[in-house]
C-alpha positions in Angstrom: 50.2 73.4 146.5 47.2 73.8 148.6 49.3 74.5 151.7 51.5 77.3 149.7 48.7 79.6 149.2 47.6 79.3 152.8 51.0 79.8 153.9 51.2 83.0 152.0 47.3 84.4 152.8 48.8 83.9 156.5 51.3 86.0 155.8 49.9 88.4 154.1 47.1 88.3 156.8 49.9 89.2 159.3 52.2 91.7 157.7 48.9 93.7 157.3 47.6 93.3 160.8 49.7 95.9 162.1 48.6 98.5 159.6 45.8 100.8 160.1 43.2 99.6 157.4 42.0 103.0 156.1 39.9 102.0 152.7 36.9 100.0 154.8 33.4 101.6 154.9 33.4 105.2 154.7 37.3 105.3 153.3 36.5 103.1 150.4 34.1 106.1 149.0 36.9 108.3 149.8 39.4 106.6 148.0 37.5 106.3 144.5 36.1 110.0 144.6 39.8 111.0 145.3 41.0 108.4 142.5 38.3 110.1 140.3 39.3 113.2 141.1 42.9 112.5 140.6 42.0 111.3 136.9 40.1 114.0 136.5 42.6 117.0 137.4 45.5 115.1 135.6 43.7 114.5 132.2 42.5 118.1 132.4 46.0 119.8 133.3 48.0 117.8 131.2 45.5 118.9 128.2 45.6 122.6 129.6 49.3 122.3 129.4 50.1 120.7 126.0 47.9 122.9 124.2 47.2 126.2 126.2 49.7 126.5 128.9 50.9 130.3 127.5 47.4 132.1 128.1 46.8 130.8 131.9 50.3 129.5 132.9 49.4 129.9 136.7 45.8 128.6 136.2 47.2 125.1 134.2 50.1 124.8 137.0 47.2 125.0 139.8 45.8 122.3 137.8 49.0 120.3 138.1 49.1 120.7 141.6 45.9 119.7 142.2 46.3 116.6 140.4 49.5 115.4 142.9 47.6 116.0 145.8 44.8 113.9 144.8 46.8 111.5 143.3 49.2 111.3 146.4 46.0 110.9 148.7 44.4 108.1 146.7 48.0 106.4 147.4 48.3 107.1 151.2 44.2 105.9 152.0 45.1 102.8 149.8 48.4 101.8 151.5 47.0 101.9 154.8 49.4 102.2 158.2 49.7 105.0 160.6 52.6 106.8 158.6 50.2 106.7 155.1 47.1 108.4 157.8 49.7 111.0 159.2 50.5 112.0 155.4 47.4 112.0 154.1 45.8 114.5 157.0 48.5 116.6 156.4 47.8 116.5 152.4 44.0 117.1 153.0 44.8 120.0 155.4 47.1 121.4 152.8 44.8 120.8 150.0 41.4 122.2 151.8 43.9 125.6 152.4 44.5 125.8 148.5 41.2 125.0 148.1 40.2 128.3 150.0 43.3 130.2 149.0 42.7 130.1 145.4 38.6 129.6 145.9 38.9 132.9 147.4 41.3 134.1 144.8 40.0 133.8 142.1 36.6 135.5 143.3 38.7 138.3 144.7 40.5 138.6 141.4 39.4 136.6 138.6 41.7 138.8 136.2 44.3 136.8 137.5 42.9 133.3 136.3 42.2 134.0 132.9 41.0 130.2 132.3 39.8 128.0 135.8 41.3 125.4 138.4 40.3 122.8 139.9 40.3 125.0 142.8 38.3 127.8 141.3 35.4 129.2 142.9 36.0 126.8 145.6 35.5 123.8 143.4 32.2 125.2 141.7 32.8 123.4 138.0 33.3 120.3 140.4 30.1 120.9 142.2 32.4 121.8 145.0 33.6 118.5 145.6 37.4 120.0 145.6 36.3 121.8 149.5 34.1 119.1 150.6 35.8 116.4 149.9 39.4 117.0 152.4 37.2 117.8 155.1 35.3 114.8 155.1 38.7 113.1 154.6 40.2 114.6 157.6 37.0 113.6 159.9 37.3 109.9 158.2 41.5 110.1 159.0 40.8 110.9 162.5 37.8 108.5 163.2 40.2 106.0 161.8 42.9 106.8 164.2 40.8 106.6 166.9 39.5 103.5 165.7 42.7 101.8 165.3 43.5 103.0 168.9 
């Protein structure tokens, strides 16, 4: 029995030594503030949407979106590998331009967001964690790449 779980800790040992390891130091912080964050944006646009999504249908859906990108980014930094790094600089890239799109929006025009985002004001509700936190994900995703190379 004692020789079966080493046999399988070697093997997990080596199917993972290949993979870039993207949830030590640094990455570890990143992954619970984004898992936090994903909890939080879900719970609040699935609430938005069950009970108000008629008054601010754009706002609620913002919400939604929000909540897959973080969601799919807690995923990617947890998996680990080079493919899971690629996707999640791309997500954090696409989620700091939302972040500025409707930051900027909804300053520009708050008539059109009757009730907030996730993204509004630039994350100001979040205490503008929503802008900070893809672009210290994309300097941790490229110090890891460099690290793994």
């Amino acid at each position: 029995m004692a020789g079966t779980g080493q046999a399988r800790e070697g093997a997990e040992s080596t199917a993972g030594a290949g993979r870039t390891r993207l949830v030590a130091g640094p990455g570890l912080l990143l992954v619970w503030l984004y898992g936090v964050m994903s909890v939080g944006a879900v719970s609040r646009s699935v609430y938005q949407i069950l009970t108000d999504f008629g008054s601010a249908p754009l706002a609620h859906t913002l919400s939604a979106v929000a909540a897959v990108v973080y969601a799919f980014i807690t995923y990617t930094l947890v998996r680990g590998g080079e493919a899971a790094r690629r996707a999640a600089l791309v997500c954090c890239g696409a989620e700091l331009a939302g972040v500025l799109v409707v930051g900027t929006w909804t300053l520009a025009d708050p008539s059109a967001f009757p009730d907030s985002t996730v993204w509004s004001a630039y994350g100001m509700g979040y205490l503008f964690i929503p802008v900070l936190l893809p672009v210290t994900g994309m300097v941790w995703l490229r110090r890891s790449r460099s690290a793994g190379a």
